[in-house]
Backbone bond lengths (Angstrom), bond angles and torsions (degrees), N, CA, C in turn:
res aa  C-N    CA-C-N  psi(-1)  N-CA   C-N-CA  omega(-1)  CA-C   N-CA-C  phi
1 X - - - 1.448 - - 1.534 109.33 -
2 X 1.389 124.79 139.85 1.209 124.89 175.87 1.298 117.73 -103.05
3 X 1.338 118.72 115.23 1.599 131.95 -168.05 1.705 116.43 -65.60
4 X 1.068 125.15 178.89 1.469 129.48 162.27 1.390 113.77 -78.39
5 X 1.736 115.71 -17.94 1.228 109.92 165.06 1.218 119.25 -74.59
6 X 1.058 111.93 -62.12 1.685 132.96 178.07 1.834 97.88 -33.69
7 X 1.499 126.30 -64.85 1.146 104.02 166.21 1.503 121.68 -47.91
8 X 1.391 133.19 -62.16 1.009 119.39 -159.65 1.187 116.80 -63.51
9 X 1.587 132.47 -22.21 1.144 133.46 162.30 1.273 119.08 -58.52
10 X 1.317 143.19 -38.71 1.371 154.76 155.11 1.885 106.56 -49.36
11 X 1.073 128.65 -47.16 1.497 130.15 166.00 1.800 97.37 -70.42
12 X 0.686 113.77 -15.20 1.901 103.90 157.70 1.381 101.79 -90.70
13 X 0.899 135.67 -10.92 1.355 119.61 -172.51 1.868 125.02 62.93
14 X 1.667 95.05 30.73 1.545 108.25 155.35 1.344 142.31 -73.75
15 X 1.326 121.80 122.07 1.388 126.25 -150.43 1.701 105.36 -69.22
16 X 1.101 112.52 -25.02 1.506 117.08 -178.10 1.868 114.81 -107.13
17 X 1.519 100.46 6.46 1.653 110.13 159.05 1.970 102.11 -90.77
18 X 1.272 106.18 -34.87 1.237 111.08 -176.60 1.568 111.03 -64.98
19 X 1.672 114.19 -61.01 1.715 104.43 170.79 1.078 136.64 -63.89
20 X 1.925 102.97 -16.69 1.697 98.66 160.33 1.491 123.40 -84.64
21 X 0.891 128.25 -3.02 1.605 143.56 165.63 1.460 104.46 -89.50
22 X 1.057 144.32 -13.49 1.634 131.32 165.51 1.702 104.03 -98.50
23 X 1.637 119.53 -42.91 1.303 116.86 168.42 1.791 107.63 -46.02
24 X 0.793 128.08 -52.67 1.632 135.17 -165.59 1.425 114.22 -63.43
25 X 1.523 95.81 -35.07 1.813 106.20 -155.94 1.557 102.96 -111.56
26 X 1.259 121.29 -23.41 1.509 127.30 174.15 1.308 119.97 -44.17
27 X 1.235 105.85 -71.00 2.196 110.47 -175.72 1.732 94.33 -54.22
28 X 1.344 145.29 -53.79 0.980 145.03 152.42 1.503 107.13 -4.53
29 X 1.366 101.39 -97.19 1.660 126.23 -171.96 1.687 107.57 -47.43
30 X 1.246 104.88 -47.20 2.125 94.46 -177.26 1.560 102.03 -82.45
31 X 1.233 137.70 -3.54 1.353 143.77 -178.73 1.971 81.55 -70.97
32 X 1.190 103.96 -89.07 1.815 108.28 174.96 1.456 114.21 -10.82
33 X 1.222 95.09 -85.75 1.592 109.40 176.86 1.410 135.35 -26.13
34 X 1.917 90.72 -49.11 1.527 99.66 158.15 1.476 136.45 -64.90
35 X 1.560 115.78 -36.53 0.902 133.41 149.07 1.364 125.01 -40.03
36 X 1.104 122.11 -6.20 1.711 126.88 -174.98 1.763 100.72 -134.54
37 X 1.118 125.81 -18.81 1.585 113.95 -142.87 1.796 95.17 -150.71
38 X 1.451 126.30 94.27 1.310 107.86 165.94 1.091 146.54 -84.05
39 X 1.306 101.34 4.18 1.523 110.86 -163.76 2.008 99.78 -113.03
40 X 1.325 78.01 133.30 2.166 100.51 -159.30 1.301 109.34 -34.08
41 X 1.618 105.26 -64.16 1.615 130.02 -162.94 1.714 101.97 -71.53
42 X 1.432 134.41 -8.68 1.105 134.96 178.57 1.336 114.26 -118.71
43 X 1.802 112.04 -2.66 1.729 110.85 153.13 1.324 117.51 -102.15
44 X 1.786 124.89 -24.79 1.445 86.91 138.25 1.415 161.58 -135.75
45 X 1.660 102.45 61.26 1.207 125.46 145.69 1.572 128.33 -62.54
46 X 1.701 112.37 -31.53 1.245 123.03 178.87 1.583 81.93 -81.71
47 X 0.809 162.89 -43.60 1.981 148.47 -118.79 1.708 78.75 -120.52
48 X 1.370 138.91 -50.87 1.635 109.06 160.30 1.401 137.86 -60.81
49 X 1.371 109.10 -26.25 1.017 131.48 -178.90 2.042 117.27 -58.30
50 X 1.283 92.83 -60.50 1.530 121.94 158.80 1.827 106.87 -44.25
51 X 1.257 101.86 -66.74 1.825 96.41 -169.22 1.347 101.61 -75.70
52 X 1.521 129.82 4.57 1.499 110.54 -167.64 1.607 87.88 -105.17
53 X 1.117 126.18 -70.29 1.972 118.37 153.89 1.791 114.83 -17.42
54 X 1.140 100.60 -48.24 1.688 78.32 -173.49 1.850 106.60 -82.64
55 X 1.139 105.57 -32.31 1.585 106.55 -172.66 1.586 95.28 -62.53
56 X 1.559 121.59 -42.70 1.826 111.72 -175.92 1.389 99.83 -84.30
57 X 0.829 155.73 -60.90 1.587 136.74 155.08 1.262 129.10 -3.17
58 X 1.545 121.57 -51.17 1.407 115.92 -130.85 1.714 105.06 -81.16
59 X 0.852 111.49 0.97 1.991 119.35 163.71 1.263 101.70 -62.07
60 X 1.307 127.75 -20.92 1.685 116.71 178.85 1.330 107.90 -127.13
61 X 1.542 121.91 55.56 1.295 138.51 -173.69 1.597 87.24 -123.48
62 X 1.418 122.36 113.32 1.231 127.37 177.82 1.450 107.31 -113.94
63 X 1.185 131.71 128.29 2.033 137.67 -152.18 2.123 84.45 -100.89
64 X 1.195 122.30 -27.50 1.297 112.67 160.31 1.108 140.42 -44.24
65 X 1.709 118.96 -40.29 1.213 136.17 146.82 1.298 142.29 -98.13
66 X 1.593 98.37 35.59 1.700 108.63 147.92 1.638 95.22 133.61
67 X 1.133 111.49 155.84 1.489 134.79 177.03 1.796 109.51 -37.73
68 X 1.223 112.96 136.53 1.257 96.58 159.95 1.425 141.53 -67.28
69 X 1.263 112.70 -11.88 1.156 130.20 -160.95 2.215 96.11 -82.03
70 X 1.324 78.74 -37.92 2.036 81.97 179.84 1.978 104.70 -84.66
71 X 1.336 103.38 -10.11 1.575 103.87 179.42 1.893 99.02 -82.84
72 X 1.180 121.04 -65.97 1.541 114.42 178.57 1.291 99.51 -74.66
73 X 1.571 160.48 -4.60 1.304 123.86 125.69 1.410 132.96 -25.28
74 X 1.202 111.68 -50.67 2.073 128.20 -165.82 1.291 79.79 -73.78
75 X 1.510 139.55 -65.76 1.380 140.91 -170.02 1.805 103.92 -26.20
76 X 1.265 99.60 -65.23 1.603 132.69 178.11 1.841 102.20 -43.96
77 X 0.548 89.12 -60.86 1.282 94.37 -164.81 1.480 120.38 -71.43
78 X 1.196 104.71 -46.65 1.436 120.65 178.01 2.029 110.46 -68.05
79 X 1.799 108.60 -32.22 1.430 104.10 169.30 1.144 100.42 -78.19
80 X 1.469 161.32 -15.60 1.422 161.12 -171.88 1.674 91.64 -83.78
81 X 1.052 118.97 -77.49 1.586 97.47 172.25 1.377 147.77 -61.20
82 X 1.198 109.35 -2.60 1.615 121.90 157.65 1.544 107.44 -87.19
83 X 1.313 121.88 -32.77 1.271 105.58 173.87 1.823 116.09 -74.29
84 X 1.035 95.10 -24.51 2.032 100.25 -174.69 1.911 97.08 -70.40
85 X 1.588 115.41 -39.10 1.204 134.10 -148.42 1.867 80.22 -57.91
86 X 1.835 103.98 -59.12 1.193 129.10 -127.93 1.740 89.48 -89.64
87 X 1.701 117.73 -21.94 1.330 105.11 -172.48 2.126 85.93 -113.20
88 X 1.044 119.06 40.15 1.529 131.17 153.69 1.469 113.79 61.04
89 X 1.631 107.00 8.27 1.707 118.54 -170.67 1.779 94.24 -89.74
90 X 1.506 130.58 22.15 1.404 121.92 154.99 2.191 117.85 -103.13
91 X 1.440 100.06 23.54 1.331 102.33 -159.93 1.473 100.94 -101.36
92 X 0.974 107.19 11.48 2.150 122.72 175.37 1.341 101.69 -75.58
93 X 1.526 151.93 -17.52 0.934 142.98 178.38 1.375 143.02 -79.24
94 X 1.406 118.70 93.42 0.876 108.92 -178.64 1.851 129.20 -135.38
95 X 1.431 108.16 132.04 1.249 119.29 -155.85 1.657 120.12 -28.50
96 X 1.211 160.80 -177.77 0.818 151.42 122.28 1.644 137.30 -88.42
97 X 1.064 121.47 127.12 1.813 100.63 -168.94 1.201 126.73 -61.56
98 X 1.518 115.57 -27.10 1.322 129.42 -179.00 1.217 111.42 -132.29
99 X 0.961 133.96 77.23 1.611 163.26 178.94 1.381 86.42 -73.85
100 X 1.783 104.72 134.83 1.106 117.36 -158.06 1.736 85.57 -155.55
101 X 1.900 105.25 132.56 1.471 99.85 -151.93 1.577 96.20 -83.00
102 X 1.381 98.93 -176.21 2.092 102.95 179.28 1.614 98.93 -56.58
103 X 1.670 126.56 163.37 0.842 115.47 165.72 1.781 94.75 -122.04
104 X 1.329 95.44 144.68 1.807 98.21 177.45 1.460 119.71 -39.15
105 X 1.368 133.92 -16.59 1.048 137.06 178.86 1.718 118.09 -79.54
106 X 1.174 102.78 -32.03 1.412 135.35 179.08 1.416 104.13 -69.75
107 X 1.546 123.23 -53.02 1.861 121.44 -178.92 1.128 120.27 -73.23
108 X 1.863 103.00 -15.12 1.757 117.95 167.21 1.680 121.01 -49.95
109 X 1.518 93.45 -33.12 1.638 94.38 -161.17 1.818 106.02 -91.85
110 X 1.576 112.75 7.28 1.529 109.32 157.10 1.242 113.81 -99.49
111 X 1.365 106.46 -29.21 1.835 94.01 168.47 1.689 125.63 -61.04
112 X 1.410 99.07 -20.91 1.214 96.69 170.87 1.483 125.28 -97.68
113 X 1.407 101.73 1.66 1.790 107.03 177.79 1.385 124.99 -73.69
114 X 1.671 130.15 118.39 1.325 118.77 -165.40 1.850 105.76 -75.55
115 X 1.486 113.92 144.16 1.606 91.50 -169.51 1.170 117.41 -69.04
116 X 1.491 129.86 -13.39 1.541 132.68 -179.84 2.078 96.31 -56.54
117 X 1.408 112.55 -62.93 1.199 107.04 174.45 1.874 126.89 -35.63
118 X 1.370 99.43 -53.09 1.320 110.12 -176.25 1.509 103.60 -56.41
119 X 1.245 128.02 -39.18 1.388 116.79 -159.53 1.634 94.16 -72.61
120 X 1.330 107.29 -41.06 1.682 93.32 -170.63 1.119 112.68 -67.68
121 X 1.384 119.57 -29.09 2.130 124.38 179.91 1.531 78.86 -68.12
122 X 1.072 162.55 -87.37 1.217 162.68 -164.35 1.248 110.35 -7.06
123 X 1.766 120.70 -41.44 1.859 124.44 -138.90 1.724 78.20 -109.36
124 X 1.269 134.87 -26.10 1.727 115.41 -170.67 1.767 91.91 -109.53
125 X 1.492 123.66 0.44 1.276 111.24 170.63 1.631 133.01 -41.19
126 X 1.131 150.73 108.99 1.250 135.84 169.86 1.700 116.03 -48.21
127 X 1.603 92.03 120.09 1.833 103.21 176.89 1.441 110.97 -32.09
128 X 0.939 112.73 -86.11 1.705 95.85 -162.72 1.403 128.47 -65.10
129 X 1.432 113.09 11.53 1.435 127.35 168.65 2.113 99.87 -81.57
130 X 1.719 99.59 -53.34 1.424 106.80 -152.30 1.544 92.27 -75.57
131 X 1.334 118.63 -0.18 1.620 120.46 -159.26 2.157 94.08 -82.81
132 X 1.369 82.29 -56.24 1.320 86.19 -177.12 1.214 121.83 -85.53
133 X 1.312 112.15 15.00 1.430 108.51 175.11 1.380 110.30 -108.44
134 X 1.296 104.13 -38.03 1.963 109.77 163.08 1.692 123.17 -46.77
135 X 1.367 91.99 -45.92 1.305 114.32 167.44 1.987 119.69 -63.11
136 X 0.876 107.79 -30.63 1.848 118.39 -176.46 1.524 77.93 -77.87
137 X 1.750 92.68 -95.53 1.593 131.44 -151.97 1.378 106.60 -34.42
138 X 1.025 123.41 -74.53 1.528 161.91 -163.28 1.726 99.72 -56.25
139 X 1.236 94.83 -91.29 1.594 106.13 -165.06 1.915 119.51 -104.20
140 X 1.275 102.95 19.48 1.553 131.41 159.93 1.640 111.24 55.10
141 X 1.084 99.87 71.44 1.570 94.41 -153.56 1.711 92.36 -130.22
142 X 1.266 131.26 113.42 1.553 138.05 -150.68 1.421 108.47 -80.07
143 X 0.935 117.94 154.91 1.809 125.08 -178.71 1.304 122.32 -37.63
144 X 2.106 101.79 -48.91 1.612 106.05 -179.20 1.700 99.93 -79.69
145 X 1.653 121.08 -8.22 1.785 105.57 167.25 1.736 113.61 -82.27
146 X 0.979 94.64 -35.52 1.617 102.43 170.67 1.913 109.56 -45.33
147 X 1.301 110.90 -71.94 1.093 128.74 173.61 1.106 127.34 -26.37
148 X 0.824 93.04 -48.27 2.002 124.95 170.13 1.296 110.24 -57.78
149 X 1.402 126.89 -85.16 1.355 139.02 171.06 1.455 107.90 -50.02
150 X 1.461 138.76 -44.40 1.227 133.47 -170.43 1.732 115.99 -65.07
151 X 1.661 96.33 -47.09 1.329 105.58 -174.04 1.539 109.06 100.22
152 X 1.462 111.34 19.45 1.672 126.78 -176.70 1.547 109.79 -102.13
153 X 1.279 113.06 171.26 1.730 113.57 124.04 0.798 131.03 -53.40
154 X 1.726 117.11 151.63 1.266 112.42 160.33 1.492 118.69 -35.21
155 X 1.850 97.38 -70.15 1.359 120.74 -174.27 1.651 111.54 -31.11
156 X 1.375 106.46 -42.10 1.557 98.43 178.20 1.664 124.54 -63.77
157 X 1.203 94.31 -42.58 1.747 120.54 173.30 1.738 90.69 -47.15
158 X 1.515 118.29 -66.06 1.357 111.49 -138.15 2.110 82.29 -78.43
159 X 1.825 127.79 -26.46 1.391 107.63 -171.60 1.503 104.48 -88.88
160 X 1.186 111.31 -1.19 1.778 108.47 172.87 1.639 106.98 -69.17
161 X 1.427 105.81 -46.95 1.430 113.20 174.74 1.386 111.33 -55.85
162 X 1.180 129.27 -47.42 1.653 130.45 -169.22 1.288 88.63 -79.64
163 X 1.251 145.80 -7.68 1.456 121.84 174.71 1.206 106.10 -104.55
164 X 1.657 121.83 -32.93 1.560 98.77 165.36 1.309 121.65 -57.36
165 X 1.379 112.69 -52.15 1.909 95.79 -179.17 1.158 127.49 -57.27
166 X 1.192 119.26 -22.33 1.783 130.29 170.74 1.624 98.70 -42.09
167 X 1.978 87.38 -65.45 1.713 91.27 -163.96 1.831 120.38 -51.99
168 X 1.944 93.67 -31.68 1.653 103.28 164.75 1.706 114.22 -31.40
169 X 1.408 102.34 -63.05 0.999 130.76 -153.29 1.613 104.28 -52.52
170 X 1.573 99.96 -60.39 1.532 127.38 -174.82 1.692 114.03 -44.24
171 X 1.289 103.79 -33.09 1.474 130.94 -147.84 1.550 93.66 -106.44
172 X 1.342 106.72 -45.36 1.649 105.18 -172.86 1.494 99.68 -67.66
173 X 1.537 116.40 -46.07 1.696 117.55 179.98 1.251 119.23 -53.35
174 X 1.573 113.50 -37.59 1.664 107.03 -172.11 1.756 87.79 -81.84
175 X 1.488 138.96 -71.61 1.341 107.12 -167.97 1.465 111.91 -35.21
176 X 1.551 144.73 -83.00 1.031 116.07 155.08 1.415 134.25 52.65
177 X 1.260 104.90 -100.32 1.517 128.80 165.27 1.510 128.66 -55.19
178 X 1.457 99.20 -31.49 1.588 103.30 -175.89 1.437 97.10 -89.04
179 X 2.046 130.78 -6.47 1.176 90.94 170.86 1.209 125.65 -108.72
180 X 1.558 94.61 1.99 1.899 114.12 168.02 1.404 105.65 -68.25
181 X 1.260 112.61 -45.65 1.902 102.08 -162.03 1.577 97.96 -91.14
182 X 1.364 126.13 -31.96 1.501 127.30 -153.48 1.129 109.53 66.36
């Protein structure tokens, strides 16, 4: 956990406020990262990338407007999508004409997903499906915030989402099958 000291020691620019604030916040932060980014040498480039932004930042890290832990999240999150932006794995998106909203039957099948499963439907997910779904599901972040950061529609945000869970869906049925039939 990172204290009010530990920040303020880090806004001094103390070398041992700084390693206890990356010890604390790290398994945290590459948990994210991974979640967005599979490939090794480009999570941790994002996981320096992340502590080198928040450590020059953190003078305008105000604990009034919200936990730190959700401030180097956004950090997190926001370098995971400049890096996907920047290595062209956000270009899967595309609108749907008739966007058709979740149906309650459909939000059933994450309540029932164990997360060990999800992470692996996660690793063959298509990017701009898993983008916005990390982003919804995951780290609760609403269609018009998505939108925002993505550079989409909503509408796209909200049919990227209905197509990742589909693909959940698709994916959960054929394992499924492979362990009924073999």
């Amino acid at each position: 956990m990172v204290t009010t000291q530990i920040i303020q020691g880090c806004k001094q620019r103390e070398q041992s406020a700084f390693e206890q604030c990356y010890k604390a916040c790290a398994p945290y932060v590459y948990t994210i990262i991974k979640n967005y980014v599979s490939n090794t040498t480009l999570q941790q480039d994002i996981m320096q990338e992340v502590f080198v932004s928040a450590f020059k930042s953190i003078a305008s890290y105000d604990d009034s407007k919200g936990k730190f832990k959700s401030w180097i999240s956004q950090i997190t999150v926001n370098k995971c999508i400049d890096v996907l932006r920047s290595e062209k794995k956000l270009n899967l998106f595309v609108p749907l004409e008739n966007h058709h909203e979740l149906q309650d039957e459909e939000e059933h099948v994450l309540d029932k997903l164990d997360p060990e499963a999800l992470k692996t439907l996660l690793v063959d997910m298509p990017s701009g499906y898993k983008t916005v779904f990390l982003m919804n599901i995951i780290d609760g972040y609403s269609h018009k915030e998505i939108s925002e950061q993505l550079d989409i529609t909503p509408e796209t945000s909200r049919s990227q989402l209905f197509r990742a869970i589909k693909w959940i869906q698709k994916h959960l049925l054929i394992d499924t099958k492979q362990l009924i039939y073999g």
